[in-house]
C-alpha positions in Angstrom: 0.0 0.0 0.0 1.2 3.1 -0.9 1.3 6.5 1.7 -1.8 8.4 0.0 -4.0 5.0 0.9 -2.4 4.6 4.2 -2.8 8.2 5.1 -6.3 8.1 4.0 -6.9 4.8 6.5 -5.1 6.6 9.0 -7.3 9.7 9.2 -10.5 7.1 8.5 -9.7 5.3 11.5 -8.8 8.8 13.8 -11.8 10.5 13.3 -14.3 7.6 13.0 -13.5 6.6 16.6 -13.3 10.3 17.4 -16.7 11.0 16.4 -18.1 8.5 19.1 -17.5 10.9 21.9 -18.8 14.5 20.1 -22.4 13.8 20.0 -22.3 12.0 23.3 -21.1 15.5 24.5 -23.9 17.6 22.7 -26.8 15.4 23.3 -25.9 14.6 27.3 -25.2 18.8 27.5 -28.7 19.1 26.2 -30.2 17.1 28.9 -28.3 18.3 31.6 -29.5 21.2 31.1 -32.9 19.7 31.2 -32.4 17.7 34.1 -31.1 21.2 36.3 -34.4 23.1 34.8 -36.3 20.5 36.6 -34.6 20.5 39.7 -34.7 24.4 39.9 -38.6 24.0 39.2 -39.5 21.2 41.7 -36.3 21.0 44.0 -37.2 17.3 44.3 -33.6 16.3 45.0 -33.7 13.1 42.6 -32.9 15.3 39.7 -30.1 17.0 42.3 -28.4 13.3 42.3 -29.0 12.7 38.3 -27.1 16.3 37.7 -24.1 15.1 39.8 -24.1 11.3 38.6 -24.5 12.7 34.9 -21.8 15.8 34.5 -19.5 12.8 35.6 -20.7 11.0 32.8 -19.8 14.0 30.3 -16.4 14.7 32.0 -15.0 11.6 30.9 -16.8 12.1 27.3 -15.4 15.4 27.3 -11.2 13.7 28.3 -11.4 10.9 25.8 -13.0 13.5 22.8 -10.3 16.1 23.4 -7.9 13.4 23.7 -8.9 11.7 20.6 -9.8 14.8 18.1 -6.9 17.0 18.6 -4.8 14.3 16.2 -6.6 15.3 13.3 -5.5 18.4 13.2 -2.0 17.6 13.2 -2.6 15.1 10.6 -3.9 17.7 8.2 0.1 19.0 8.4 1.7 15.7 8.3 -0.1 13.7 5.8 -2.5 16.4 4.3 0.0 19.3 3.5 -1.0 19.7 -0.1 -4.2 20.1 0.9 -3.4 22.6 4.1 -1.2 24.8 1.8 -4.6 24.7 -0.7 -7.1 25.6 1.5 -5.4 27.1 5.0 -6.6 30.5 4.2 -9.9 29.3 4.7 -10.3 26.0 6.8 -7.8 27.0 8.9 -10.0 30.1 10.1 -13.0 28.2 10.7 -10.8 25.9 12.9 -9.3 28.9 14.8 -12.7 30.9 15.3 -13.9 27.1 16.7 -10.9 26.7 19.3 -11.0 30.7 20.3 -15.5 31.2 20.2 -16.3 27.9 21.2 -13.8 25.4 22.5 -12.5 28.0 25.8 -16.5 28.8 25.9 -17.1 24.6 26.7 -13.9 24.4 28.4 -13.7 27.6 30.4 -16.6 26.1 32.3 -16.4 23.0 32.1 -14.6 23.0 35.7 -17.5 24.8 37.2 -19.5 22.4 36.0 -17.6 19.7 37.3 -16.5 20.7 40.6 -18.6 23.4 41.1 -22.0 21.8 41.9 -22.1 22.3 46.2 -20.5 25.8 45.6 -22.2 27.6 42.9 -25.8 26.9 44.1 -28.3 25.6 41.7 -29.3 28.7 39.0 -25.0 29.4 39.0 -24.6 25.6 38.5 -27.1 25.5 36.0 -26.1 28.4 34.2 -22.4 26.7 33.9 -23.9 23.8 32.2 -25.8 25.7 30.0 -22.7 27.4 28.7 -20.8 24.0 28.6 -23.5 22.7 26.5 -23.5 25.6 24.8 -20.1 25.5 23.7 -20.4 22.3 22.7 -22.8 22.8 19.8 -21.0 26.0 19.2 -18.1 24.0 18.6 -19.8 21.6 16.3 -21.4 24.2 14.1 -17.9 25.6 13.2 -16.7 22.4 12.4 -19.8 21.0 10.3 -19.3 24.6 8.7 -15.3 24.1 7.9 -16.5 20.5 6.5 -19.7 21.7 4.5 -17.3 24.1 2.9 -15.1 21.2 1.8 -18.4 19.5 0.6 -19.6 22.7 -1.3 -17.1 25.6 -1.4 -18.5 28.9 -1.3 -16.8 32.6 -1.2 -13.6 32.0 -2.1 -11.0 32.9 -5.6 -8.4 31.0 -6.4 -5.1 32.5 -6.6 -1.6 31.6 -7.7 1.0 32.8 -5.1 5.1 31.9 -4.3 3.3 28.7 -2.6 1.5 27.6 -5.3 -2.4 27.8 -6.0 -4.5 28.7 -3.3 -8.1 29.4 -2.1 -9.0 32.6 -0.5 -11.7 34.1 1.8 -13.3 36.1 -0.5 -16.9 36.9 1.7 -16.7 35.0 5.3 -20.9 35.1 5.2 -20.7 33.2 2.2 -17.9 30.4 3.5 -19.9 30.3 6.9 -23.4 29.9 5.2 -22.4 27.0 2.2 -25.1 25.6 0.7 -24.7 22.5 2.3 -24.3 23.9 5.9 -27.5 24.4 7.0 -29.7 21.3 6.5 -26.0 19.1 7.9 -25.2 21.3 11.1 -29.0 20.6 12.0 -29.0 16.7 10.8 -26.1 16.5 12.8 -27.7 18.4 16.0 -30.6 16.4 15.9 -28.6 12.8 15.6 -26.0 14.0 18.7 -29.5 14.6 20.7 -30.7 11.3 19.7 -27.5 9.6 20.7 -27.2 11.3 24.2 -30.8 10.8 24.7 -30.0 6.7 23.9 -27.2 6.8 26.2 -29.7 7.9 28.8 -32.0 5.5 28.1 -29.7 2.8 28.4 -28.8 3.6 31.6 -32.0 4.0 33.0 -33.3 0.7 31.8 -29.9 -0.7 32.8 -31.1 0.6 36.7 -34.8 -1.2 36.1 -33.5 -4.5 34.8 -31.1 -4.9 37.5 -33.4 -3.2 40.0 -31.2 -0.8 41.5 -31.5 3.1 41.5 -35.0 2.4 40.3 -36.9 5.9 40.8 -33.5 7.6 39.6 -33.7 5.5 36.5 -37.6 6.4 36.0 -36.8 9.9 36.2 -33.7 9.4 33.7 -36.4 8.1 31.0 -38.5 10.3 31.8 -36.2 13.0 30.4 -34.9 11.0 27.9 -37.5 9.4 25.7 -39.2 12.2 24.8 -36.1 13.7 23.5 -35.6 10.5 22.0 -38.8 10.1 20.3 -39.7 13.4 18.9 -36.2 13.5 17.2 -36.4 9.7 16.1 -39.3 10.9 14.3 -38.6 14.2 12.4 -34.8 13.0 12.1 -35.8 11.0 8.6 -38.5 12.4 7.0 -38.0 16.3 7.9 -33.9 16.6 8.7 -32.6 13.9 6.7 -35.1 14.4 3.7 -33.6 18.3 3.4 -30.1 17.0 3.7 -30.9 14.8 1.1 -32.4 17.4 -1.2 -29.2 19.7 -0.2 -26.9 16.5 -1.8 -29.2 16.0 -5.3 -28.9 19.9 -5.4 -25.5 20.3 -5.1 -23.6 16.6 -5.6 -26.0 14.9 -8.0 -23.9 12.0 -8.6 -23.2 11.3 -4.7 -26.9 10.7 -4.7 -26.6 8.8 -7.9 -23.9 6.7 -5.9 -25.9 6.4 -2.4 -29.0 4.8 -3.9 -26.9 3.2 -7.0 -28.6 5.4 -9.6 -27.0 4.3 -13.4 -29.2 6.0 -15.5 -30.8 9.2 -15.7 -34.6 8.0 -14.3 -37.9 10.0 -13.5 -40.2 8.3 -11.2 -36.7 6.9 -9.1 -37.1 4.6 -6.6 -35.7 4.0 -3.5 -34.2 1.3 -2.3 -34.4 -0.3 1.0 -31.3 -2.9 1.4 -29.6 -4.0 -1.8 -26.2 -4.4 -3.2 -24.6 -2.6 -6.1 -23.4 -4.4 -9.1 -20.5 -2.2 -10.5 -19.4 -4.4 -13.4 -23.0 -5.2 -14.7 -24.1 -1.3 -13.2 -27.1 -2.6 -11.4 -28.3 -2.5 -8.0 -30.3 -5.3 -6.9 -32.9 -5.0 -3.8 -35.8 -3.9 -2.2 -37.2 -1.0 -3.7 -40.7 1.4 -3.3 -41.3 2.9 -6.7 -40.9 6.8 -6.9 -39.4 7.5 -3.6 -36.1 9.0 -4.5 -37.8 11.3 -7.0 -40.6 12.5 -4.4 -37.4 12.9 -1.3 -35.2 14.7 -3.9 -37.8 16.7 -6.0 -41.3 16.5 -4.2 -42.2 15.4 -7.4 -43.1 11.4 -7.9 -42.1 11.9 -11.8 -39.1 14.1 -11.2 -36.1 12.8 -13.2 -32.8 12.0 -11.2 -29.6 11.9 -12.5 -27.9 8.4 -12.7 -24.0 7.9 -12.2 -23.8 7.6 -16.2 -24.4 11.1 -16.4 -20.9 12.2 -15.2 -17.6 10.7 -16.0 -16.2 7.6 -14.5 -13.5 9.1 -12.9 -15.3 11.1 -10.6 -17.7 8.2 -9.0 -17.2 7.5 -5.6 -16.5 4.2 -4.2 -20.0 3.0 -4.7 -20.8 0.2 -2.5 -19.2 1.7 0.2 -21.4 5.0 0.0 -24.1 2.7 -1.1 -23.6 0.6 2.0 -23.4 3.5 4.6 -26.0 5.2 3.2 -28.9 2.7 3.9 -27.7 1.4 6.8 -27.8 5.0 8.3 -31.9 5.7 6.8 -32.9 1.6 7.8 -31.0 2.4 11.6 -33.2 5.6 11.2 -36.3 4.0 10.9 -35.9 1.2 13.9 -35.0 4.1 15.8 -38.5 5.7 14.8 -40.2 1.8 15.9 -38.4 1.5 19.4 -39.1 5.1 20.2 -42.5 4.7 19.4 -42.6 0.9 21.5 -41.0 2.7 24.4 -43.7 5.2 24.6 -46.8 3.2 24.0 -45.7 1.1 26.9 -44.8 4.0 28.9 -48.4 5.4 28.2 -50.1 2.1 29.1 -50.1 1.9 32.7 -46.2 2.3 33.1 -45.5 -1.2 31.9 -42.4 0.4 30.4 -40.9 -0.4 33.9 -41.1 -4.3 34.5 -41.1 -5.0 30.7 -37.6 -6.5 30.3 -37.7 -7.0 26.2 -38.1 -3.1 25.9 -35.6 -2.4 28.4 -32.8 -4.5 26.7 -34.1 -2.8 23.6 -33.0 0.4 25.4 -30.2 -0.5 26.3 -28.8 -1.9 23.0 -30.1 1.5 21.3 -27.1 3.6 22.0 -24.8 1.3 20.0 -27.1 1.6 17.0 -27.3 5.3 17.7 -23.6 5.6 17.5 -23.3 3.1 14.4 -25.6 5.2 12.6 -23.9 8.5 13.4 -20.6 7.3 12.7 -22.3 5.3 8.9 -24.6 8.7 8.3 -20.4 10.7 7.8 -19.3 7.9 6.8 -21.5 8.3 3.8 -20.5 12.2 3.7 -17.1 11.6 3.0 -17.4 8.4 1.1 -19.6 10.1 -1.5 -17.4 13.2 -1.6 -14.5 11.3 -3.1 -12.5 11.3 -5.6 -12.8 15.1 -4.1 -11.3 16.5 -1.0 -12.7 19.5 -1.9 -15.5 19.8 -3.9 -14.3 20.0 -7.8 -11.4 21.9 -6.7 -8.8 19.3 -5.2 -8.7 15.8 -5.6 -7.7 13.5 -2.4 -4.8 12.1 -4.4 -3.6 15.6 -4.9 -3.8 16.8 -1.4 -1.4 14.0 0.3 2.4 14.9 1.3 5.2 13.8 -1.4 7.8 13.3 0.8 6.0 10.7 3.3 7.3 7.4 3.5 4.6 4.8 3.5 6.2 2.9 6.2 6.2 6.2 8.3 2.3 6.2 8.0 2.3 2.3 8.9 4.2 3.0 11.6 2.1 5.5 12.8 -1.4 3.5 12.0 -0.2 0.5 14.3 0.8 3.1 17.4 -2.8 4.6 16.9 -4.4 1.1 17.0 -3.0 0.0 19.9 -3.0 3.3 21.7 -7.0 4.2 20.8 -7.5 0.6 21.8 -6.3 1.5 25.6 -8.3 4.8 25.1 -11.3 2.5 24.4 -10.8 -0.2 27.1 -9.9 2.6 29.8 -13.2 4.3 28.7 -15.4 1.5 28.6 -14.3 0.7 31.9 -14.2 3.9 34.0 -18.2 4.4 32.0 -18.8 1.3 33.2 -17.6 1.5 36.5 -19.5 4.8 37.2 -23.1 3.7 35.5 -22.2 0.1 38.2 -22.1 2.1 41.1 -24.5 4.8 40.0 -25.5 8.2 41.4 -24.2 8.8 44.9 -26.4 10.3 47.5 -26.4 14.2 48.3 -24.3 15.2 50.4 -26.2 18.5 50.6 -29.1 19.6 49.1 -29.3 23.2 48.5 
């Protein structure tokens, strides 16, 4: 294997086991936040004890994310510098105006929050955790925006300089608001709510089955589902139906790739679980007539563009995209059915709380969760090859010529085996605290 494939690995497996930890951050900062509102408004001290058990929870997200995502942006100097020198004038601001507005926002706080919860009194506490949560999504929306612009570039010239040719900042309104931004930052939001709302869930049905902590784990689904559900539900057919319109509007032929479109087709349908036949360029499954048209168009007899319609060259890797793709929308929509289970028992008589097949169904959910956030980008950058940015720089292109490719081996087996400690240590100290569960108050104020 040559550097530009190992490099490309590299960064796959870096940020694909970094991303488990950022939406656990945005969607347990949302329900913290929740979780203090209802203390402040009922001072039952139960949520007092599920505030103090939980920031614990997002302190060790917080360590293993930091920990995890601030390789990648070395990585963009050692193994991306063609593409750094390309596109610094740009990227690199986004990622400076997320580290100065956003990232001393979460973690200028973030010790208040965790140490501060018997000092700062309830509204000062609160009001930390707001801000931690806060930053948190702030943080996200600058980095979604840096890697929309990559996906559709916006506001920039290009220039030749000493360095070579280079993309500038032209209008920082434009570069901020890409076409694609919009409909991802809030796809994204809504799936990091969905996955720290699972996370809870699984914990709280973890109390019930082993019947320990069981009003504390009540009280952590009742915050939880209804996050949960409502999101499970407008996640596919309203967020991920615009990002999907955002794709056909602006990268036709990822869409051709991620539903193995060959030809040019009104009335498209879309298929449900299949596999993609490059050779013969077919794609065999289970399809409903006209769907893809309607999702992309609002129009049943809308035409969409097949992969034919462009040159060869610059497909993706279709059954990966392919792949991704529907296992993100079909996770999707078993999120919708066990959101939906979950409540209908909840609503009939509580039998939510002795019914073990539901709870383990809970439980299992934030693994899927995290599967189908990790798949759903995945699919984003999959889909976006052979570009690294959009039809301005090609991923072979944008690699380093003077990297050896054992260097990058090297360097692949020390970040397998030290993100495999990283893993262990975190499943165990997560573990550890969700085994002993919330301690008692010390003092309620």
């Amino acid at each position: 294997m040559d550097q530009l494939l190992l490099s490309r690995i590299q960064f796959g497996l870096t940020i694909s086991y970094h991303f488990i930890y950022p939406p656990l951050s945005m969607g347990l900062g949302l329900l913290l936040v929740i979780i203090g509102i209802n203390y402040l408004r009922t001072r039952d001290p139960k949520w007092r004890q599920l505030s103090f058990f939980w920031v614990k929870v997002y302190g060790l997200v917080f360590a293993i994310g930091v920990a995890t995502g601030i390789v990648q942006e070395f990585e963009f100097g050692t193994n991306w510098p063609e593409y750094s020198r390309f596109v610094g004038n740009i990227f690199g601001s986004l990622l400076a105006a997320e580290g100065v507005f956003a990232f001393f926002l979460e973690g200028g706080f973030l010790g208040l929050m965790l140490f501060g919860g018997n000092r700062l009194g309830p509204r000062l506490w609160l009001l930390a955790t707001f801000l931690v949560a806060f930053g948190a999504h702030f943080s996200a929306l600058w980095i979604v925006m840096a890697n929309s612009w990559m996906q559709t570039p916006a506001g920039y010239v290009i220039q030749q300089t000493p360095m070579g040719t280079q993309a500038f900042m032209t209008d920082f309104l434009t570069t901020m608001l890409t076409p694609s931004f919009i409909p991802r930052i809030l796809h994204t939001l809504v799936a990091s709510w969905m996955t720290g709302a699972a996370l809870m869930l699984s914990v709280g049905a973890w109390f019930l089955l082993r019947r320990k902590h069981v009003d504390l784990g009540k009280a952590t689904i009742r915050v939880a589902l209804p996050v949960f559900v409502i999101f499970s539900i407008l996640q596919v057919p309203l967020f991920g139906a615009e990002q999907a319109k955002s794709v056909t509007h602006n990268q036709p032929v990822k869409l051709a790739a991620m539903e193995g479109i060959w030809e040019d087709e009104a009335c498209a349908p879309m298929t449900l679980v299949g596999w993609v036949d490059v050779e013969n360029q077919s794609t065999y499954g289970i399809k409903i007539p006209c769907m893809l048209s309607f999702l992309a168009y609002g129009d049943i007899n809308a035409t969409v563009q097949g992969l034919n319609s462009f040159p060869a060259d610059v497909w993706p890797p279709l059954n990966l995209t392919f792949q991704s793709y529907h296992l993100m929308i079909n996770l999707g929509v078993l999120f919708i059915g066990i959101g939906v289970l979950a409540a209908l028992f909840f609503f009939w008589d509580r039998r939510l709380w002795t019914n073990r097949f539901v709870l383990w169904l809970l439980v299992l959910t934030v693994f899927l969760t995290e599967i189908a956030t990790i798949v759903g980008w995945w699919t984003a950058e999959f889909g976006r090859q052979p570009w690294i940015v959009w039809n301005l720089l090609r991923t072979v292109d944008a690699g380093s010529p003077v990297l050896a490719a054992y260097q990058v081996l090297l360097s692949n087996g020390m970040f397998v085996v030290l993100y495999s400690i990283l893993f262990v240590l975190f499943t165990y100290l997560l573990n550890e605290k969700i085994q002993h569960g919330p301690d008692p108050l010390e003092k309620v104020e």
